[in-house]
C-alpha positions in Angstrom: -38.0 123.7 -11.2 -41.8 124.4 -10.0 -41.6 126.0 -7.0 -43.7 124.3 -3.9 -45.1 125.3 -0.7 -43.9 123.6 2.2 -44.4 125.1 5.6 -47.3 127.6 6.8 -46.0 129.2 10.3 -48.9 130.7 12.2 -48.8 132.6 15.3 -51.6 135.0 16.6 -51.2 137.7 18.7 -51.2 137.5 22.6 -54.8 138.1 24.2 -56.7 135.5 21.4 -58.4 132.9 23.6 -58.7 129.7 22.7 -62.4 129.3 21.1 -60.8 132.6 18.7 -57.5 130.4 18.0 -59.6 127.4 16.9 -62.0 129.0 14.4 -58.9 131.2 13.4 -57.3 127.5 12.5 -60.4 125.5 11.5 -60.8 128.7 9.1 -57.2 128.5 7.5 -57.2 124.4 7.3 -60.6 124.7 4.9 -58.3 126.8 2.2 -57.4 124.8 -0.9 -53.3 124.2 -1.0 -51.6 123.9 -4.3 -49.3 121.3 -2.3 -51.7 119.2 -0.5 -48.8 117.8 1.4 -48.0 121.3 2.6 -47.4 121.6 7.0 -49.2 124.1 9.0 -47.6 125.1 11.9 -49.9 126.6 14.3 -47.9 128.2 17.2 -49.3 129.1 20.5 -49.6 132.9 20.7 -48.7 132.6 24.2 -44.9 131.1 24.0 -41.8 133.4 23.4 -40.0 131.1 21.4 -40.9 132.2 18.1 -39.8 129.4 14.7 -37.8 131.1 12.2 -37.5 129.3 8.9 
């Protein structure tokens, strides 16, 4: 059984304004995936509620 990637979880750090958390994202979405069906999950630095896989 190959092994896939399924989920990438991203979450900066508080104090990253937005412009920062866009070219942070625009950045990371540019990368060749080995799974091009693979999800990124880009969390708002700002919440609490952090997703645990």
């Amino acid at each position: 059984m190959a092994l896939t990637l399924k989920k990438i979880i991203m979450q900066p750090g508080n104090g990253i304004d937005a412009s920062e958390n866009l070219r942070i994202l625009k950045e990371v979405i540019r990368f060749k995936r080995v799974s091009p069906h693979a999800e990124i999950i880009y969390l708002n630095p700002n919440d609490d509620d952090e997703m645990f896989v």
